[in-house]
N, C-alpha and C positions, 0 to 999 in steps of 0.2 A: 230785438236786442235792447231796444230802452225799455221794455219792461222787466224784462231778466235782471237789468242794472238798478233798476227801483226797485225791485225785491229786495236783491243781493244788498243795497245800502241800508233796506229798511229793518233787514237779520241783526247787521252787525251795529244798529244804532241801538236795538234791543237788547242786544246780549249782555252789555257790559252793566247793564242798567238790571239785567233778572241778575245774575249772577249774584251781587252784594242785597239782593234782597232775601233770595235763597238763604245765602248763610245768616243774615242776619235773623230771618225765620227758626232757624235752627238753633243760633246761639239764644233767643227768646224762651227756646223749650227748653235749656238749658236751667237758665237762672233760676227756675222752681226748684229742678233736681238737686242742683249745689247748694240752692240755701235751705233746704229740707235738711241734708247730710250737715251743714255747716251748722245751722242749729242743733242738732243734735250733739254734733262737739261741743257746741255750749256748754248743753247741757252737763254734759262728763263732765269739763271742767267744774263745774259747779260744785260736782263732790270731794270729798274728802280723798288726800291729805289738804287740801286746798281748803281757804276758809272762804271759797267765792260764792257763797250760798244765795246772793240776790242773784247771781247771773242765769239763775232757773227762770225769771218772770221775762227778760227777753227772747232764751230763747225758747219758752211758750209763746210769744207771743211771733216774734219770727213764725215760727209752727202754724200760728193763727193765721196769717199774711198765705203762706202757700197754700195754704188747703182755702182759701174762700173761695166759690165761684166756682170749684173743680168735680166733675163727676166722682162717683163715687169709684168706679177703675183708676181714675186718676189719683185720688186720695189713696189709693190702696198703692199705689206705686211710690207717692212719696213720703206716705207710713213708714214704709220700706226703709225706705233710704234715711229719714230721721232715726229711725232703730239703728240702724246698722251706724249713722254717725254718733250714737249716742252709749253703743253697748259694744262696738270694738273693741273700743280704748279702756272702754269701763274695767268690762272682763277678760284683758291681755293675762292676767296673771293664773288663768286656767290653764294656758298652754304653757305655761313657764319649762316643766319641768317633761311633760309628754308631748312636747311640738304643737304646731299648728294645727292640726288635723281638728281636735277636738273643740278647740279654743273656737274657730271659725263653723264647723257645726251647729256647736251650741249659740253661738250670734245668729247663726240663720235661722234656727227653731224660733227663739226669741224675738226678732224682729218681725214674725209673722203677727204675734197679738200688737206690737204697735201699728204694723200696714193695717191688723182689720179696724184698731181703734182710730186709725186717721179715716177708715171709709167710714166712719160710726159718727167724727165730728163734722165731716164735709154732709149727713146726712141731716144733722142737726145744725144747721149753718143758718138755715131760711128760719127757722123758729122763731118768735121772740124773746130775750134773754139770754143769747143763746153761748155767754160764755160758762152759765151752769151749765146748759145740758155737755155741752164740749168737757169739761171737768169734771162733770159726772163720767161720760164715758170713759176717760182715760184712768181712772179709778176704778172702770168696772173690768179694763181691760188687765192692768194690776193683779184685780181679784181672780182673774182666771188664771194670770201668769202664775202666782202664788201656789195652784193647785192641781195645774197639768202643764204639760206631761209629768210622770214618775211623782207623785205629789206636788209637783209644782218645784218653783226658782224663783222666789221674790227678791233674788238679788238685785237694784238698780232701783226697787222703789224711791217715789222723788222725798218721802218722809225721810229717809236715812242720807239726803243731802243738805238736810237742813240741821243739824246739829249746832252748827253757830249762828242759826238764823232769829228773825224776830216771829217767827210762827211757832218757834218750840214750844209753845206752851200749848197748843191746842193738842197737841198730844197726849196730854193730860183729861181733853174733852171727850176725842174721839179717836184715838189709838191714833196710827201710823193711816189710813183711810181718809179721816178729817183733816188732818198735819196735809196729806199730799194734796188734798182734793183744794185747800186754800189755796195754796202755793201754784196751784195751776190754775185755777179758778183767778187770781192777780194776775198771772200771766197774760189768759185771753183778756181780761180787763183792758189792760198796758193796750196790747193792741185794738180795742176796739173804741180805747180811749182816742187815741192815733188817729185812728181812720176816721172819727166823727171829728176830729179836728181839721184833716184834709179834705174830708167835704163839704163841711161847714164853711169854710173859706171860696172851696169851690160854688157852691150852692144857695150859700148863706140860709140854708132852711135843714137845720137838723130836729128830729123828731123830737122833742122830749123825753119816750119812753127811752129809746135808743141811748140816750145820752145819759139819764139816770140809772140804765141795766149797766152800764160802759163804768160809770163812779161807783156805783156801790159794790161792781165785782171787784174792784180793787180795795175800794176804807172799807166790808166789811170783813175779807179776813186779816184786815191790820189791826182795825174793831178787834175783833172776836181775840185775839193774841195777847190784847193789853189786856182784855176781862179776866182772860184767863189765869193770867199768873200768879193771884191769889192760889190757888190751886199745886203752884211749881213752891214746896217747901222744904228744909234739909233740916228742920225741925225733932228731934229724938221724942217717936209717943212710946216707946217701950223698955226705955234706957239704952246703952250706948254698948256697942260689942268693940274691941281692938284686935282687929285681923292683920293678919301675915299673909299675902298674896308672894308664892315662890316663881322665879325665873331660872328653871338650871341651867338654860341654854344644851346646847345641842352639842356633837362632835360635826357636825356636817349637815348643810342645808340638803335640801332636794328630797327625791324618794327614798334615799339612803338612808335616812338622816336616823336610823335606830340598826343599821347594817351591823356595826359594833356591839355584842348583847352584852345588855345590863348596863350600857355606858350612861345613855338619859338618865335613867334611875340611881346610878352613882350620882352624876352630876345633881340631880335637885337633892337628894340625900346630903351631898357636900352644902349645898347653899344653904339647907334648915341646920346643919350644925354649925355652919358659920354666923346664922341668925341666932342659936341656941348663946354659943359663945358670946356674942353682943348683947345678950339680954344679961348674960351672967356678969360680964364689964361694968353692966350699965349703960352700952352707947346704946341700947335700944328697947323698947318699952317689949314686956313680957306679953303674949298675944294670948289670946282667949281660945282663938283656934288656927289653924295654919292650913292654907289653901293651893295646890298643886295644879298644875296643868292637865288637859287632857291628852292619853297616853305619855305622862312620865313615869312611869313604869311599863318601859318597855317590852317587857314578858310575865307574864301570868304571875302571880305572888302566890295563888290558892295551888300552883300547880309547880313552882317552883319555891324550891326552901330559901334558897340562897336571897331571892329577890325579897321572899315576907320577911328574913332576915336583915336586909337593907330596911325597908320600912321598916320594922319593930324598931330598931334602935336611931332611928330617925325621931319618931315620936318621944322616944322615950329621952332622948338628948332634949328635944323645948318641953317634955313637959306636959303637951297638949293636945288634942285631938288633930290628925293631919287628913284633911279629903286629897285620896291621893286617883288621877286617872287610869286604867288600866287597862289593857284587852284582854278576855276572861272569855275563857271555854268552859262553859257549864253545859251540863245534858245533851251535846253534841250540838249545841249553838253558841258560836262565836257574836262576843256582845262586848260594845265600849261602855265602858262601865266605871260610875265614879265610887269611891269605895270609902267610906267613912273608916281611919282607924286610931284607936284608942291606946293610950299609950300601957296602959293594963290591960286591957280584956283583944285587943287585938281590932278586926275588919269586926266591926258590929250593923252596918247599916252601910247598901247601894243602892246604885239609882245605874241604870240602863237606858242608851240613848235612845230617842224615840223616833227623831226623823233625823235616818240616817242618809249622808249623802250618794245618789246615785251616780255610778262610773267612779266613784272614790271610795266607798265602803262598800256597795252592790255594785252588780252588774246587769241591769236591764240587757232583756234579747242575747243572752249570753250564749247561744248556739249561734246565733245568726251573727254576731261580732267575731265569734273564733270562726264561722266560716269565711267571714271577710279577711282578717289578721288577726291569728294562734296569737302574736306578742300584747293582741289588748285585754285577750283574757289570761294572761300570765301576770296582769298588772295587779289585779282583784282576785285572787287564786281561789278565796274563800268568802262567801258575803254574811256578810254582818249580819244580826237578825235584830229586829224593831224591842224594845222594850214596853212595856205596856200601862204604866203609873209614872203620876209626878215626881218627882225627886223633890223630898225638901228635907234633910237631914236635923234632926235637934242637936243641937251642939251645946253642951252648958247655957242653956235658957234661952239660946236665941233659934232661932228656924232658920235655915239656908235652904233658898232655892237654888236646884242646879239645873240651868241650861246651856249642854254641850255644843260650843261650837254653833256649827252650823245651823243648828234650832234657834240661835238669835234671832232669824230671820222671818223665824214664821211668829206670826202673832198670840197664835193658841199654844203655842210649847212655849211663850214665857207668860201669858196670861195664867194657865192652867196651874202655875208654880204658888202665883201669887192669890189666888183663890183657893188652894189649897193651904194658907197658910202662911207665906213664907214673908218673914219682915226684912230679907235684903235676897239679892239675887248672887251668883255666881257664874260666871259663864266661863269655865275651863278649858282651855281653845288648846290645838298644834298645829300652826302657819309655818313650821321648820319645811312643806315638801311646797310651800309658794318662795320661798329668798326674801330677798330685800322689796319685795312687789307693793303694791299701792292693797293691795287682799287688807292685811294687817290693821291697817289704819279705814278702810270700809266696816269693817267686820266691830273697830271699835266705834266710830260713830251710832254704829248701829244701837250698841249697848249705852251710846249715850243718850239716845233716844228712848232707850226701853226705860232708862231708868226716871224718865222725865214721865214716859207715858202710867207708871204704877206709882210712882211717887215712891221709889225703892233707893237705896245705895244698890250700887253692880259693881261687881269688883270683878277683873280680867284678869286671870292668868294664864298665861302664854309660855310655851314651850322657848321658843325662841324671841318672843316680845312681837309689839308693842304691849308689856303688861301694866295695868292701868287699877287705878282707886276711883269711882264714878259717884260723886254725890249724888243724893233724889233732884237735884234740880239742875243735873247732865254735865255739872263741871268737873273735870279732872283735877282730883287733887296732889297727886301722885302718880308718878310713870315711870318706865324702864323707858332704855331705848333698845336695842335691836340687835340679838346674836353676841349679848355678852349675860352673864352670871351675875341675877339681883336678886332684892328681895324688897318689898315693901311693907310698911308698918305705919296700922293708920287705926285711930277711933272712930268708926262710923255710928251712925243713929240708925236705930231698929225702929221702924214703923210697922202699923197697921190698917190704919185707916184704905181705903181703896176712894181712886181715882173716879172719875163718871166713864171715864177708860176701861177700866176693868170690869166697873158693874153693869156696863152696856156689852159689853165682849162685842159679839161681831153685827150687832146691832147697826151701827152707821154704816159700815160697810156694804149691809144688806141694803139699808136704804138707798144707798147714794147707787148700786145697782138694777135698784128700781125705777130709777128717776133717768137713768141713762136709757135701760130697756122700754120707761115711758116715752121719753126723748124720739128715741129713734122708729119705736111705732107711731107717735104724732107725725113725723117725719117722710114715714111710708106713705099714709093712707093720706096724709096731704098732699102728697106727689100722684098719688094713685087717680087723686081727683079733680085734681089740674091739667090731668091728660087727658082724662075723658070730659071735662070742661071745654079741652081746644079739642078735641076731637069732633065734639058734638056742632 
């Protein structure tokens, strides 16, 4: 019996004592997963409408903190969970109008290349230097988002969160690839600055290389941003054009928002004749040429009288050539299509969108979605077909680039514009089927980027706003706000010259792929022989 009783005391003296160790084990596994996802929220915040554009370097460098030390399954888990904290919130304004379904989808496609780019820097961790290769990877990761699946989604790139930031100008160097790769490349800095600060103190023996890789990922893309903006200029090398950027606003936000026919198309037609009348007053300078949204003209013009009718006497009221957006059924291919038209000779020059949105203008797998739900191929009844040349229209002596919309985002549908020519951009957008969404204000930072990275004016017109005026060196000088009937009137500077941005095209981007794919085979075949090291 007294040993029964020495057991029995010696259970219940342990239990209470494993129990809070248990959980606290648990809650331990925890805090990676949470501040993975927490940093990632960061990072959202970080973008636009928001001007919190430094708050990208904590939380990379957060990012940095959870993945050191971690296998690479583990990294791949909390890849994960950074993505998903970071491209939620970003991309809520997909599901706005078609539910959740698609909104959370497309987050989980997406957060797959950021899980495999966190098992890509946790493989690159042991290196030395290792907050390039970490920055290289997540730029190489980028590069593939950009281009798979359905051509790719570079929506969420970290270039298009820096719009108000002090790295804008590298844009100018190496596109939107150099812009992000700094911006993450300071992040891991930040934290590797950090950590040799708390072992230092711990240790009091930090390496030198360690500590000089740790400062110069940080000063030098602060370095490289102040060299550059020699570079960032709103300088006229070809003299000065004065454009009319229209807002007709809409009768109704969402999928409807053209339900009404011919309504869009009355309404921007009303706002150029209300523009017309201001020029003829006096309250507003006479424009050179006048620029419309994409699809404001909501039915066919080539195919309907009434609506070429509306345009004809649109242009012919200001006087001057108006690029108006359209959707156009030629030779049994439905095409968004910007439409150059003259107030004499009528439609003389378009341009055909070229990376058209998938699930919004196509339909990938469209047998296999109507076998899942008949109502999601009801959504896309018709898909769009791809255009095959740059848009850049001559308009009285100046060259307009046109890229529609959603082609902001790729780098070679606005590169392509401006090496064909064109001495300012145009990106004719319709945000009427996202509402009042955070989309809008993304979509323009983008173009405020673009216009810093070609050294261009971009000018935005939007169906339902934010419609916008974009100097070459990415400040707004002129805005709409949002779901009302404007116009804007601005003298921009026509340049030519090109960027080290454009004459490199996808040049750094290749590189900085290469240095990541170097990274992570140095990475391999040093793990490979450290195991047959302790093996042996």
């Amino acid at each position: 019996m007294t040993v029964t009783a020495t057991s029995v005391d010696q259970s219940d003296q342990l239990q209470p004592r494993t129990l809070p160790t248990r959980l606290g084990n648990r809650l331990a596994r925890l805090i990676p997963a949470a501040t993975a996802a927490l940093c990632g929220v960061l990072l959202y915040v970080s973008f636009p409408p928001r001007t919190l554009w430094w708050l990208a370097l904590p939380a990379f460098a957060g990012f940095a903190w959870v993945l050191r030390g971690r296998s690479w399954k583990a990294a791949l888990g909390l890849g994960y969970l950074f993505g998903l904290g970071f491209l939620l919130p970003l991309l809520v304004w997909t599901g706005v109008e078609v539910g959740p379904g698609p909104w959370l989808a497309l987050v989980a496609i997406e957060a797959v290349f950021v899980a495999l780019v966190g098992a890509g820097i946790a493989a690159v961790a042991k290196l030395p230097a290792r907050p390039v290769w970490a920055a290289a990877v997540w730029i190489a990761g980028e590069a593939v988002r950009a281009r798979v699946p359905f051509r790719g989604f570079p929506w969420g790139k970290i270039a298009f969160g820096q719009a108000d930031g002090v790295f804008l100008p590298l844009a100018a160097v190496g596109g939107t690839p150099v812009l992000g790769f700094a911006v993450v490349l300071c992040g891991f800095g930040l934290y590797e600055a950090g950590r040799l600060v708390v072992e230092g103190r711990r240790t009091r023996a930090v390496r030198r290389s360690a500590t000089a890789a740790a400062l110069l990922s940080m000063a030098v893309p602060v370095v490289g941003a102040v060299a550059a903006r020699p570079l960032v200029s709103d300088r006229a090398e070809n003299g000065t054009a004065t454009v009319a950027v229209i807002q007709g606003n809409v009768p109704r936000s969402g999928l409807e928002f053209n339900a009404q026919r011919r309504a869009v198309l009355d309404y921007h037609a009303r706002e150029t004749r209300k523009l017309a009348a201001d020029v003829k007053a006096g309250k507003a300078a006479k424009p050179d040429f006048v620029l419309w949204p994409e699809n404001s003209s909501d039915i066919d013009p080539f195919a309907n009288a009434d609506a070429a009718l509306v345009i004809d006497e649109a242009a012919r009221d200001i006087g001057v050539p108006v690029s108006v957006g359209g959707v156009v059924e030629r030779d049994g291919k439905l095409l968004n299509e910007q439409i150059l038209w003259d107030p004499a000779k009528g439609p003389t020059q378009t341009y055909d969108k070229r990376q058209i949105q998938p699930f919004g203008e196509y339909l990938p797998l469209r047998s296999l979605l109507g076998a899942i739900n008949k109502n999601w191929t009801t959504m896309v009844r018709q898909d769009f077909s791809r255009g095959t040349k740059p848009g850049v229209f001559g308009i009285d002596g100046a060259e307009v680039g046109l890229v529609t919309c959603y082609e902001a985002a790729f780098d070679w549908a606005v590169r392509s514009e401006v090496t064909d020519g064109a001495q300012m951009i145009s990106v004719p957008s319709n945000n009427a089927t996202f509402d009042r969404s955070e989309m809008t204000y993304q979509q323009l930072a983008m173009s405020r980027v673009r216009a810093v990275e070609h050294s261009r004016t971009v000018t935005v017109p939007v169906t339902s706003g934010v419609s916008a005026v974009i100097m070459p060196d990415g400040k707004i000088t002129k805005r709409t706000g949002m779901f009302v009937p404007a116009y804007l009137v601005q003298k921009v500077p026509l340049r030519t010259s090109e960027t080290p941005a454009t004459r490199l095209g996808i040049l750094p981007e290749l590189a900085l792929v290469l240095v990541a794919a170097g990274g992570i085979g140095w990475a391999v075949v040093a793990g490979v022989r450290g195991r047959r090291a302790a093996d042996a």
